[in-house]
mmCIF file of the N, C-alpha and C atoms, coordinates in Angstrom:
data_MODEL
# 
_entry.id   MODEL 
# 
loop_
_atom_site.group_PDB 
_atom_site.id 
_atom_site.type_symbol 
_atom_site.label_atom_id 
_atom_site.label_alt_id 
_atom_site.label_comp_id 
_atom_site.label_asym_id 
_atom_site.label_entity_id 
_atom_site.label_seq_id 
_atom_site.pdbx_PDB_ins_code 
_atom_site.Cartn_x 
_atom_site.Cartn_y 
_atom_site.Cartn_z 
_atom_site.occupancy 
_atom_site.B_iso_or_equiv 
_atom_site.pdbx_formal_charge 
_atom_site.auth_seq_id 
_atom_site.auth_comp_id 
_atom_site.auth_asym_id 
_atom_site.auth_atom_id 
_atom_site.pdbx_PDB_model_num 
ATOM 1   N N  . UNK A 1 1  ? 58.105 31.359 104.856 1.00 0.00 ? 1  UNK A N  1 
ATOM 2   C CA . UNK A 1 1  ? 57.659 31.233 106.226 1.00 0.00 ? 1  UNK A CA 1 
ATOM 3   C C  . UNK A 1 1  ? 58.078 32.471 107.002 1.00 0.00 ? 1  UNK A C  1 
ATOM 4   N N  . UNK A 1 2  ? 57.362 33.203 107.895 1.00 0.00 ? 2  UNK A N  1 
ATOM 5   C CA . UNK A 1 2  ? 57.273 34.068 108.483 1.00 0.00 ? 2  UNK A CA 1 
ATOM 6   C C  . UNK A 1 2  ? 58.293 33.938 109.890 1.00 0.00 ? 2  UNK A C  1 
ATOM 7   N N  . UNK A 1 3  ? 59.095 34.564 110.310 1.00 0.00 ? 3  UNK A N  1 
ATOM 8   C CA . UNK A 1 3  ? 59.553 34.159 111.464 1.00 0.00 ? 3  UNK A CA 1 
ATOM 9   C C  . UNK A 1 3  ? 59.389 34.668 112.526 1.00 0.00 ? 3  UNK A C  1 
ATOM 10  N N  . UNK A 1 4  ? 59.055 36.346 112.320 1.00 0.00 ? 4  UNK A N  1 
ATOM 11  C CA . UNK A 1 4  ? 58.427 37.207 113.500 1.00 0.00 ? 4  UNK A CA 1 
ATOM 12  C C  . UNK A 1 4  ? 56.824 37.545 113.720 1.00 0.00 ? 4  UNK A C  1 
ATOM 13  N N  . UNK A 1 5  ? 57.136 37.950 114.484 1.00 0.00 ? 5  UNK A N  1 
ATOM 14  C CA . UNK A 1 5  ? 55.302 38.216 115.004 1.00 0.00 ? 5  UNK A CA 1 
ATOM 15  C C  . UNK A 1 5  ? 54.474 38.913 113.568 1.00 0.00 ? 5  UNK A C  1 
ATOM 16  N N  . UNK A 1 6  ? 53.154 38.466 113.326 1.00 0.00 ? 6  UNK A N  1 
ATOM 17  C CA . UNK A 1 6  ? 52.172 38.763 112.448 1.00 0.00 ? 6  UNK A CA 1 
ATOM 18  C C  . UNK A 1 6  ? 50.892 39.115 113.384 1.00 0.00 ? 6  UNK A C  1 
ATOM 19  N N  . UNK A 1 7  ? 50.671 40.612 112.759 1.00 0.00 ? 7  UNK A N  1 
ATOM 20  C CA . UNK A 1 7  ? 49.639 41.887 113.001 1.00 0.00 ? 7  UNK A CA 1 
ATOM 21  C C  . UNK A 1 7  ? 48.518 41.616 111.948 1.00 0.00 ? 7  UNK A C  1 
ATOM 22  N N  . UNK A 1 8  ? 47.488 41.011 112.023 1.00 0.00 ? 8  UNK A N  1 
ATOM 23  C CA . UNK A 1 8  ? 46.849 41.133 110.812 1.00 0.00 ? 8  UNK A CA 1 
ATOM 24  C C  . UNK A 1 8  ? 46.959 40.473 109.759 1.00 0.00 ? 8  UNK A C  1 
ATOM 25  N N  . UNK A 1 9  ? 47.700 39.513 109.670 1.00 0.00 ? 9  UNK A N  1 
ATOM 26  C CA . UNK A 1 9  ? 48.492 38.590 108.502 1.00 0.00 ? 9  UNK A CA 1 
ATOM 27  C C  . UNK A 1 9  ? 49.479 39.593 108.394 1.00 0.00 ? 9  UNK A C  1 
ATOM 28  N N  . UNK A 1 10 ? 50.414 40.705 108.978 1.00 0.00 ? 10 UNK A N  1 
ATOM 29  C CA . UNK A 1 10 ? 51.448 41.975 108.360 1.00 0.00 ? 10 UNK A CA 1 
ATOM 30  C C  . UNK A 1 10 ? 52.047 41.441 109.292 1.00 0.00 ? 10 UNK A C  1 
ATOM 31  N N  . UNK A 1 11 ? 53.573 41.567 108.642 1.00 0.00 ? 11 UNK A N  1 
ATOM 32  C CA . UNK A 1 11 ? 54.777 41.531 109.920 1.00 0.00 ? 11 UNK A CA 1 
ATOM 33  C C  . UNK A 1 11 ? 54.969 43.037 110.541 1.00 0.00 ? 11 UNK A C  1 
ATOM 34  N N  . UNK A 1 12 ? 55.229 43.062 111.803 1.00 0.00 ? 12 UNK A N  1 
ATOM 35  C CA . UNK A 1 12 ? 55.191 44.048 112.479 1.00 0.00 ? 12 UNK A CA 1 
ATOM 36  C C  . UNK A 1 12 ? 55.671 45.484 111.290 1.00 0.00 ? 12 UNK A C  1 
ATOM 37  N N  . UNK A 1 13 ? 57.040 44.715 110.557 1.00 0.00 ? 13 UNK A N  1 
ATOM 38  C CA . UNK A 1 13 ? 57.200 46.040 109.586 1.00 0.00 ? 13 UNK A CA 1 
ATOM 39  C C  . UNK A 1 13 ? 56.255 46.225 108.838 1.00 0.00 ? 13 UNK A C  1 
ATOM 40  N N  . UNK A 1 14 ? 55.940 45.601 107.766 1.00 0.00 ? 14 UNK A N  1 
ATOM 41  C CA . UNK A 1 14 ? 54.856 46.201 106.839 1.00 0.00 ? 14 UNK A CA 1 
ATOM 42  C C  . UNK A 1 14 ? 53.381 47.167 108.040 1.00 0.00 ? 14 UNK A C  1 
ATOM 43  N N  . UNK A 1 15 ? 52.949 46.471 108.745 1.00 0.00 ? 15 UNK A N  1 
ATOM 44  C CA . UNK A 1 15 ? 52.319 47.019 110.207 1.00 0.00 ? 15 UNK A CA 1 
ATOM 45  C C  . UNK A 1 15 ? 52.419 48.479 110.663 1.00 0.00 ? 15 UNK A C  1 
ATOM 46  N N  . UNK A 1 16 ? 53.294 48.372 110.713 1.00 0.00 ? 16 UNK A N  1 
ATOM 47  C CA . UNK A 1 16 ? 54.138 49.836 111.232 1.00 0.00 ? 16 UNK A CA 1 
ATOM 48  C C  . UNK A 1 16 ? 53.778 50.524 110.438 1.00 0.00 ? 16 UNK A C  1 
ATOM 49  N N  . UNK A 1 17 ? 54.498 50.431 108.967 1.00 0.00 ? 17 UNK A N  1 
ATOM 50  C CA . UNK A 1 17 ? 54.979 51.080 108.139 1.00 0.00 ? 17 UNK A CA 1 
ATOM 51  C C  . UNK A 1 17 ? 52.737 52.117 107.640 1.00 0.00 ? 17 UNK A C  1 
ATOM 52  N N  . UNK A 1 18 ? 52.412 51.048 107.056 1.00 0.00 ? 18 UNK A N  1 
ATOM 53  C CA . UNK A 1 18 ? 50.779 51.136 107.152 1.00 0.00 ? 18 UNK A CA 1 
ATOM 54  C C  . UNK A 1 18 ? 50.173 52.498 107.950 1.00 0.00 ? 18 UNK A C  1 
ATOM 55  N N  . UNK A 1 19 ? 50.499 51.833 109.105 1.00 0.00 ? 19 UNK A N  1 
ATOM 56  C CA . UNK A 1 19 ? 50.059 52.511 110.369 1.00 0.00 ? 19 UNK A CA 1 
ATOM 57  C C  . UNK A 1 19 ? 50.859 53.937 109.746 1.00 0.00 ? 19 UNK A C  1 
ATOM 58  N N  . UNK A 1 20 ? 51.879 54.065 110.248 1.00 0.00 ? 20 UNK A N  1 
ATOM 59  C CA . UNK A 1 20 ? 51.935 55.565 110.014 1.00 0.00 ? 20 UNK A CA 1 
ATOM 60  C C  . UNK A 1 20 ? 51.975 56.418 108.860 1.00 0.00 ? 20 UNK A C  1 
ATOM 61  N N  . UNK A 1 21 ? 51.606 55.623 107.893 1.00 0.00 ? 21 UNK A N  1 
ATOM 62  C CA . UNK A 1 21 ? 50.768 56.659 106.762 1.00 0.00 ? 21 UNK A CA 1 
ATOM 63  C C  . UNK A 1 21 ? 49.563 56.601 106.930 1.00 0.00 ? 21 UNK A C  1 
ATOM 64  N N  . UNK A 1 22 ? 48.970 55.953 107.154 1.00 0.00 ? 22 UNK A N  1 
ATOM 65  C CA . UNK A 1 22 ? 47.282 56.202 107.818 1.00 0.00 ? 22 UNK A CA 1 
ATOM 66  C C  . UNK A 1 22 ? 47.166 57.439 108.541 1.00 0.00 ? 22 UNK A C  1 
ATOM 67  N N  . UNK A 1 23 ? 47.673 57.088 109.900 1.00 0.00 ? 23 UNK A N  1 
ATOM 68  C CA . UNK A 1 23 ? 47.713 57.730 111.407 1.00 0.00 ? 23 UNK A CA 1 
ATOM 69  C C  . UNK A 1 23 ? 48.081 59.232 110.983 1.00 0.00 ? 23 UNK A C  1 
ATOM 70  N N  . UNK A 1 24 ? 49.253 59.249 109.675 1.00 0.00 ? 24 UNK A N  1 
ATOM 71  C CA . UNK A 1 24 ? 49.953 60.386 109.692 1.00 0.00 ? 24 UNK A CA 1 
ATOM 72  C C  . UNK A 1 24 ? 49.152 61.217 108.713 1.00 0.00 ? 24 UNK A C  1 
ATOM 73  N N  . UNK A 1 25 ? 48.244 60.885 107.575 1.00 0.00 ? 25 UNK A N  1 
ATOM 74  C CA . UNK A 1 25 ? 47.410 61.279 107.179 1.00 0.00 ? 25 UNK A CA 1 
ATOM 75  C C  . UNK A 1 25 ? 46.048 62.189 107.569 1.00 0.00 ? 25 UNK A C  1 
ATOM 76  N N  . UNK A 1 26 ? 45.448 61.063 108.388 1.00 0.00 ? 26 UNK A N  1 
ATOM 77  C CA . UNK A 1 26 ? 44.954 61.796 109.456 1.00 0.00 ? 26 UNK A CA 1 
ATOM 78  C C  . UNK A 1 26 ? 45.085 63.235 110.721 1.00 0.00 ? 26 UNK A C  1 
ATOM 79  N N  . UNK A 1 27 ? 46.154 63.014 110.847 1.00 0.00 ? 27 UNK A N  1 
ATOM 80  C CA . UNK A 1 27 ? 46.447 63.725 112.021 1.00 0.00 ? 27 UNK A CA 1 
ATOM 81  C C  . UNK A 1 27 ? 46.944 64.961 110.768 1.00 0.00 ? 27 UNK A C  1 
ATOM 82  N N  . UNK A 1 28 ? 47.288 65.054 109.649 1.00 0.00 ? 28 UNK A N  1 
ATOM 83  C CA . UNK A 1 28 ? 47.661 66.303 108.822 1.00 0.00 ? 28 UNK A CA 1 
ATOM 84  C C  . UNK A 1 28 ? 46.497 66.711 108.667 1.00 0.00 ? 28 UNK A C  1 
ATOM 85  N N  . UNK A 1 29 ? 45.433 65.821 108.054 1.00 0.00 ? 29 UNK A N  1 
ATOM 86  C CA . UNK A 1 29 ? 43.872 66.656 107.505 1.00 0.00 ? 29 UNK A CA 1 
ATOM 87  C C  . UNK A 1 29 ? 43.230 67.196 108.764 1.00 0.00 ? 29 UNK A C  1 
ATOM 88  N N  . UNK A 1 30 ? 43.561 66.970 110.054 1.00 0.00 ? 30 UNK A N  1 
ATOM 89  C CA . UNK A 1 30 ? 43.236 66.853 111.435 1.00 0.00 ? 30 UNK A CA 1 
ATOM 90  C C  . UNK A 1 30 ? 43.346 68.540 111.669 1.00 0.00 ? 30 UNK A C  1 
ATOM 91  N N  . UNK A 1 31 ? 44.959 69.066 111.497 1.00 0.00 ? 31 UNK A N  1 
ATOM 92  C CA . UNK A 1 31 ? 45.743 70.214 111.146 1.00 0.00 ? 31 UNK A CA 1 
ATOM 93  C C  . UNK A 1 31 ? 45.283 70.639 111.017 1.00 0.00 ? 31 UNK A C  1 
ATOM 94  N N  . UNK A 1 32 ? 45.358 70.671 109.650 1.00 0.00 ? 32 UNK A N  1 
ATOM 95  C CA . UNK A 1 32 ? 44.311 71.270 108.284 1.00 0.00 ? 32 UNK A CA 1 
ATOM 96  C C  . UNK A 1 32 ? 42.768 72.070 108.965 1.00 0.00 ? 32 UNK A C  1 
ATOM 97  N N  . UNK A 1 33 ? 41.822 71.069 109.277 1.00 0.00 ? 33 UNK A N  1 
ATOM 98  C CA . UNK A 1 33 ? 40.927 71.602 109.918 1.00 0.00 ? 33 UNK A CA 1 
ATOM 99  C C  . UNK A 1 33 ? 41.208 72.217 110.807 1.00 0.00 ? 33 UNK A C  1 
ATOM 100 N N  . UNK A 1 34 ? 42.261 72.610 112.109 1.00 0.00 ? 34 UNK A N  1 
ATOM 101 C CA . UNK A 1 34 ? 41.797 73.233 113.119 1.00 0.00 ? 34 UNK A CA 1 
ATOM 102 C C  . UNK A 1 34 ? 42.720 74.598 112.784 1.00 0.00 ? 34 UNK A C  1 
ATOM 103 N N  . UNK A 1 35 ? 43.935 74.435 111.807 1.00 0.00 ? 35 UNK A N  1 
ATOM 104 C CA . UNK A 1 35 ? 44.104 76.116 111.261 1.00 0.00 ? 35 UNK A CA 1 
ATOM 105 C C  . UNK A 1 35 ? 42.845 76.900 110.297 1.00 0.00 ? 35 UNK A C  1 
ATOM 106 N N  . UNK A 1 36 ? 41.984 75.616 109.470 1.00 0.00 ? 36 UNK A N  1 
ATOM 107 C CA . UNK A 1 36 ? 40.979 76.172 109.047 1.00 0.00 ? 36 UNK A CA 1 
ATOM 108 C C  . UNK A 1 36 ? 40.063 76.910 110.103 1.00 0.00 ? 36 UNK A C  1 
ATOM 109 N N  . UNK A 1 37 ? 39.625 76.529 110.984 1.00 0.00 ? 37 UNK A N  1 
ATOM 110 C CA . UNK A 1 37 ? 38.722 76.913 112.366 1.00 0.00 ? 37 UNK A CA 1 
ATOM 111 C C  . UNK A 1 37 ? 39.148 77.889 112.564 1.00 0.00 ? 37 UNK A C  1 
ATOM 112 N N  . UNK A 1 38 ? 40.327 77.935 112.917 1.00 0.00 ? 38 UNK A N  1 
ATOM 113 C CA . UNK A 1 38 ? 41.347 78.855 113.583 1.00 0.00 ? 38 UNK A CA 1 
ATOM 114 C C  . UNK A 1 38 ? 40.763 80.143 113.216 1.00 0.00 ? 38 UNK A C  1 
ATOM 115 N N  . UNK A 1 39 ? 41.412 79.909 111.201 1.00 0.00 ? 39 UNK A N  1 
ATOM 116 C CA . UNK A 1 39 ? 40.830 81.206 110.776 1.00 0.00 ? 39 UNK A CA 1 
ATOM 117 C C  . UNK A 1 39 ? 39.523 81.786 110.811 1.00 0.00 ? 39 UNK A C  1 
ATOM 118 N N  . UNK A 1 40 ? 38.755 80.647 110.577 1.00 0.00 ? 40 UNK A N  1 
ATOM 119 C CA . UNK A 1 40 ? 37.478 81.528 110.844 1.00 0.00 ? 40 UNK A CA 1 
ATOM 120 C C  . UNK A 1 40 ? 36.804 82.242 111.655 1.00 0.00 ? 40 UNK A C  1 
ATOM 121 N N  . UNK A 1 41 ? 37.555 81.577 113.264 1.00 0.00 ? 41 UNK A N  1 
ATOM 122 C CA . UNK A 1 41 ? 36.783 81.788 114.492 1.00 0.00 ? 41 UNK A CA 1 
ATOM 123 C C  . UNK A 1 41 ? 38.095 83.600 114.435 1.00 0.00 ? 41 UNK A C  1 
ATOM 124 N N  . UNK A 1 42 ? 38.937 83.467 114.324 1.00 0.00 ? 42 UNK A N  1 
ATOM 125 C CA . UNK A 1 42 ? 39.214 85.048 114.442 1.00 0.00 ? 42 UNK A CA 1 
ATOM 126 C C  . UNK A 1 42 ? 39.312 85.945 113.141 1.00 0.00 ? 42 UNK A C  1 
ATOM 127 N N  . UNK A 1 43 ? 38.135 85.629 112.570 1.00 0.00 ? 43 UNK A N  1 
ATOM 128 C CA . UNK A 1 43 ? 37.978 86.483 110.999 1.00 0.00 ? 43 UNK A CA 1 
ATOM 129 C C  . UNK A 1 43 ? 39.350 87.014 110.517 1.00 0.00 ? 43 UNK A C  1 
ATOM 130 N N  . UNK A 1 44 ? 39.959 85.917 109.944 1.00 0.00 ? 44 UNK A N  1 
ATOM 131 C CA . UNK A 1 44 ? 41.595 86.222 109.614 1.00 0.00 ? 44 UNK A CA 1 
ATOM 132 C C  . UNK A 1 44 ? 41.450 86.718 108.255 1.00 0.00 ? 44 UNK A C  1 
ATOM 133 N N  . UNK A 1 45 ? 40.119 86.788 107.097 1.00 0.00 ? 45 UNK A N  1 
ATOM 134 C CA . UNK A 1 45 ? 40.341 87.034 105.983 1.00 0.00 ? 45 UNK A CA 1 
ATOM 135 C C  . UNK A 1 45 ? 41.063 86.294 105.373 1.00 0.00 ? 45 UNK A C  1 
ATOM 136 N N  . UNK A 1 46 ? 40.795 86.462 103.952 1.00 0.00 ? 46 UNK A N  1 
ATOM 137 C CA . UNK A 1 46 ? 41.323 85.620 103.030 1.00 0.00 ? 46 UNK A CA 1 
ATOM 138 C C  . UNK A 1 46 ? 43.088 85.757 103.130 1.00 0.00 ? 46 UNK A C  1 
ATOM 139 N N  . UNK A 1 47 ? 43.445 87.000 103.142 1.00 0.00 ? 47 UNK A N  1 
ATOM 140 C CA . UNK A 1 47 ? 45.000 86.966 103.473 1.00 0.00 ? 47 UNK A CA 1 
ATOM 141 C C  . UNK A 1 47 ? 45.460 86.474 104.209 1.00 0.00 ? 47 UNK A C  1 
ATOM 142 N N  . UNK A 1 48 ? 44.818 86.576 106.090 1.00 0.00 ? 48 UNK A N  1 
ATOM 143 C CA . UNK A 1 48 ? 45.482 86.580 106.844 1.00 0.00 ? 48 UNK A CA 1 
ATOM 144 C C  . UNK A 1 48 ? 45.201 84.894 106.910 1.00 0.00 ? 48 UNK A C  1 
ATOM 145 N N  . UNK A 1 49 ? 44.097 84.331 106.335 1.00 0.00 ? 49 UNK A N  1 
ATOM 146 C CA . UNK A 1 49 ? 43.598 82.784 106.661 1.00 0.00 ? 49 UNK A CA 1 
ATOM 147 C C  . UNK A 1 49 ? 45.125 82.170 105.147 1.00 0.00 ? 49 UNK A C  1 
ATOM 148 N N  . UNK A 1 50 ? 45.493 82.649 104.677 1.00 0.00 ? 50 UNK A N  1 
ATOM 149 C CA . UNK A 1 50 ? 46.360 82.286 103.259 1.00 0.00 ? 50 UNK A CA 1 
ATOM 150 C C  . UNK A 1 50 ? 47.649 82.032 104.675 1.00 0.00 ? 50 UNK A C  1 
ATOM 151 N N  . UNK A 1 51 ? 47.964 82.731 105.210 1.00 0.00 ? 51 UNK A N  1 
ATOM 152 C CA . UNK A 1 51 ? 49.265 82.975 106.019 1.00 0.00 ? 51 UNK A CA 1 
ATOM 153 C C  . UNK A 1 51 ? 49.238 82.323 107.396 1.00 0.00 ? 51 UNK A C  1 
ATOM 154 N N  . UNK A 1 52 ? 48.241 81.812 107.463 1.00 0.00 ? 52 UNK A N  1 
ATOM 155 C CA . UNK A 1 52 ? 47.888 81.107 109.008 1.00 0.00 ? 52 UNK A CA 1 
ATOM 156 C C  . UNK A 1 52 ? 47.985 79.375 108.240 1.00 0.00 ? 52 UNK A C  1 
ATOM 157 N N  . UNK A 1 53 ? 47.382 79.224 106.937 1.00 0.00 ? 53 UNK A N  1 
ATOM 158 C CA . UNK A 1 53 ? 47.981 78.098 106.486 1.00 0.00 ? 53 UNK A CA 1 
ATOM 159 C C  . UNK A 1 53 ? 49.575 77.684 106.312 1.00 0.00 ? 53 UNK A C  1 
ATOM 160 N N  . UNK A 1 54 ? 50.464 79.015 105.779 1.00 0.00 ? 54 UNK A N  1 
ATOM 161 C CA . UNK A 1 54 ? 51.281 78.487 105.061 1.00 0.00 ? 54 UNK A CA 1 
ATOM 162 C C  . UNK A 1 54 ? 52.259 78.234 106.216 1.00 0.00 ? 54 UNK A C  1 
ATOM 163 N N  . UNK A 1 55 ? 52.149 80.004 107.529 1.00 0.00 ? 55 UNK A N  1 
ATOM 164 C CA . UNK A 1 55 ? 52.769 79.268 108.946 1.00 0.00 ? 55 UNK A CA 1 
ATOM 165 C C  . UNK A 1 55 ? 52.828 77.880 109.498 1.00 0.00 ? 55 UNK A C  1 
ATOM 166 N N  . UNK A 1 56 ? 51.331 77.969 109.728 1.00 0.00 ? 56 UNK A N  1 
ATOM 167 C CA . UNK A 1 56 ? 50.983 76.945 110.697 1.00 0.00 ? 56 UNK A CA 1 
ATOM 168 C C  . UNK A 1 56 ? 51.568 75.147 109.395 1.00 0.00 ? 56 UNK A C  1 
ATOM 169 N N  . UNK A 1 57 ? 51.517 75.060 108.355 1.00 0.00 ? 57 UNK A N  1 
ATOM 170 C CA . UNK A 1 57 ? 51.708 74.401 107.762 1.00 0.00 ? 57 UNK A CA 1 
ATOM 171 C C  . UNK A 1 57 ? 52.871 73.679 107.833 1.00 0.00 ? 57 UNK A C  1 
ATOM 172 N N  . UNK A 1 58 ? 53.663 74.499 107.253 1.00 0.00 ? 58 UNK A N  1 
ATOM 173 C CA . UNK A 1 58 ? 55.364 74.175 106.921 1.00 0.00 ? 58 UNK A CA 1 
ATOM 174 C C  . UNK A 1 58 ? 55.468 72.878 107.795 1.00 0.00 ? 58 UNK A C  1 
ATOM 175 N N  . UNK A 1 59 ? 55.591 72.641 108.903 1.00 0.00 ? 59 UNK A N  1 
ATOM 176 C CA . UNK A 1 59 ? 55.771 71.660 109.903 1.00 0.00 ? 59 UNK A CA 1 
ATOM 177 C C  . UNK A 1 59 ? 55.595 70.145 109.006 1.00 0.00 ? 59 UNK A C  1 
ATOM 178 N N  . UNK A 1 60 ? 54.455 69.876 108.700 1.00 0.00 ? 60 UNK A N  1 
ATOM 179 C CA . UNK A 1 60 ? 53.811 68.643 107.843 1.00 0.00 ? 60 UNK A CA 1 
ATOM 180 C C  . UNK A 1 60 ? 54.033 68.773 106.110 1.00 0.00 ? 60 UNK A C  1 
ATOM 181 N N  . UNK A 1 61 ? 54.593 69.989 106.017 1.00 0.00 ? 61 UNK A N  1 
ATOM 182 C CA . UNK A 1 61 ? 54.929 70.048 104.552 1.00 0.00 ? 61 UNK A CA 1 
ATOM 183 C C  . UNK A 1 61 ? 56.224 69.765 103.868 1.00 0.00 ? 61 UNK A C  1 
ATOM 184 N N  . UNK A 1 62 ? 56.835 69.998 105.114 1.00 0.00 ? 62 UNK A N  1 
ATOM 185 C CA . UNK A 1 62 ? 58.389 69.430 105.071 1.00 0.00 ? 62 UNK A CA 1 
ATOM 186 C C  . UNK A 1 62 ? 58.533 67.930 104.937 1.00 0.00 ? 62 UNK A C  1 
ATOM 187 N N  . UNK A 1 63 ? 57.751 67.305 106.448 1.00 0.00 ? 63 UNK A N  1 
ATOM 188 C CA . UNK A 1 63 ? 57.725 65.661 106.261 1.00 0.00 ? 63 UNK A CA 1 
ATOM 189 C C  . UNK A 1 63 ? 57.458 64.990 105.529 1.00 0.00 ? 63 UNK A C  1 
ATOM 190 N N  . UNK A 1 64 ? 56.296 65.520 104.736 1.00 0.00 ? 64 UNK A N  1 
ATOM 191 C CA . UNK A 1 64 ? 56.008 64.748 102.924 1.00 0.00 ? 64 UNK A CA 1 
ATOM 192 C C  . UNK A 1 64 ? 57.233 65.239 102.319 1.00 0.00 ? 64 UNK A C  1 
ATOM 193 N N  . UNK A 1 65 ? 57.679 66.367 102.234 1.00 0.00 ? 65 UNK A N  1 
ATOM 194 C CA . UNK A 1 65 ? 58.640 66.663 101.368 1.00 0.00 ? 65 UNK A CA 1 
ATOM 195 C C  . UNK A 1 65 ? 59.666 65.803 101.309 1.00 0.00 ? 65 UNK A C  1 
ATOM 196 N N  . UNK A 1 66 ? 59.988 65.684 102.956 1.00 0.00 ? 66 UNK A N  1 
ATOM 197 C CA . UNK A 1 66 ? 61.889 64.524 103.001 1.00 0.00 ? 66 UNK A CA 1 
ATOM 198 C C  . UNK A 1 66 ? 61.228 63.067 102.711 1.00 0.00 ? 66 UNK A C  1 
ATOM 199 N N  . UNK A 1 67 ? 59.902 62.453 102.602 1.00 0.00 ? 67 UNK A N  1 
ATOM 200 C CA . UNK A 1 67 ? 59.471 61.489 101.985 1.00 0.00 ? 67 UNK A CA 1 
ATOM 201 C C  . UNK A 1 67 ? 59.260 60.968 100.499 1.00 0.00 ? 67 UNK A C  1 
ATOM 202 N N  . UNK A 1 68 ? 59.009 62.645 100.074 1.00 0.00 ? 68 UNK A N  1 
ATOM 203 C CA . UNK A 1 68 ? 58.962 62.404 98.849  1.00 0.00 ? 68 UNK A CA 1 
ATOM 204 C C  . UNK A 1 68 ? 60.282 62.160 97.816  1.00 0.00 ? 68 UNK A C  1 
ATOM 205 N N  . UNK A 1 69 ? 61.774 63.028 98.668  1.00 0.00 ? 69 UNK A N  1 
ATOM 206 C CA . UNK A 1 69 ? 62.457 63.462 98.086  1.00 0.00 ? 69 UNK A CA 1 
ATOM 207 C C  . UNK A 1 69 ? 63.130 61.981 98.413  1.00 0.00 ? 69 UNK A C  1 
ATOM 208 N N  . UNK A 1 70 ? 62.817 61.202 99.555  1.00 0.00 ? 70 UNK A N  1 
ATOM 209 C CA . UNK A 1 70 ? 63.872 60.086 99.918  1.00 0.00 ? 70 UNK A CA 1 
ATOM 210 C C  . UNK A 1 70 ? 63.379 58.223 98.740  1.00 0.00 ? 70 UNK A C  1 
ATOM 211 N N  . UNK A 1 71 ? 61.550 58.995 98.125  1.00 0.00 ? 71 UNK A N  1 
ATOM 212 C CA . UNK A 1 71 ? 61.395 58.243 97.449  1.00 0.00 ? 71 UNK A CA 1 
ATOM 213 C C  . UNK A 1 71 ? 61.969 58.310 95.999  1.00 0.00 ? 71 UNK A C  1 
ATOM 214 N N  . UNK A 1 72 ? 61.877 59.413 95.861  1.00 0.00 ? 72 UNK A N  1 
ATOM 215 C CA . UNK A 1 72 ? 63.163 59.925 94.357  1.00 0.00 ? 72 UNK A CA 1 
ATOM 216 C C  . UNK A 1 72 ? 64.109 59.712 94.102  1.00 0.00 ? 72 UNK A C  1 
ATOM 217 N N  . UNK A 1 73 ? 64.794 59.479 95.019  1.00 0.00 ? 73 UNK A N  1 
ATOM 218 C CA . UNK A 1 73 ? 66.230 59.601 95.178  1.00 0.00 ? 73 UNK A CA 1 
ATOM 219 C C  . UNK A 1 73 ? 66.692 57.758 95.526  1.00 0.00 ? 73 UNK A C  1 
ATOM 220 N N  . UNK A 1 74 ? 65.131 56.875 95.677  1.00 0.00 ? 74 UNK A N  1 
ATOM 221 C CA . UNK A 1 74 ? 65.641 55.956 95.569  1.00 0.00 ? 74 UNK A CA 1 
ATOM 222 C C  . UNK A 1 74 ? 66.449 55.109 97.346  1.00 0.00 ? 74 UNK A C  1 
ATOM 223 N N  . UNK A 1 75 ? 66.347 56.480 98.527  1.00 0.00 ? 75 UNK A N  1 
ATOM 224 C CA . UNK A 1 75 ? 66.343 56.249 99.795  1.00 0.00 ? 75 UNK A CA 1 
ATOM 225 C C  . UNK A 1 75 ? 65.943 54.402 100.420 1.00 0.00 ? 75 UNK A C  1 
ATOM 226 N N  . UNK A 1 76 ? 64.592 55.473 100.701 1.00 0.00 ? 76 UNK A N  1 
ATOM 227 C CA . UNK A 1 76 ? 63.613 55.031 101.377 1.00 0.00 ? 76 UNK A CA 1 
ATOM 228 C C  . UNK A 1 76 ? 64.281 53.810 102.471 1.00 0.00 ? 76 UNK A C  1 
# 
């Protein structure tokens, strides 16, 4: 038996939890596209569009990273 509030048949945690791998998914491929744009709209070339990813990147590459590393390690 359930004792807290239900989202969907989900308790708020499972809910949550959902939600921000969705949401957070999104909003990375979201990224993704507008450093892609980025580069194109100021003809960055293949180098300079390589280095406008890996800058502009790091930010969201880290957060999978401490996710991935906290699922390894058995965290979570």
């Amino acid at each position: 038996m359930v004792t807290g509030p239900v989202i969907f048949g989900l308790t708020v945690a499972e809910f949550e939890d959902i939600s921000l791998k969705v949401c957070f998914t999104g909003l990375i491929l979201y990224m993704l596209f507008i450093i892609g744009n980025l580069a194109r709209q100021s003809k960055a070339g293949r180098y300079g569009t390589m280095w406008m990813f890996v800058a502009l990147g790091l930010g969201f590459v880290g957060f999978v990273a401490k996710a991935i590393i906290a699922k390894l390690m058995g965290i979570e």
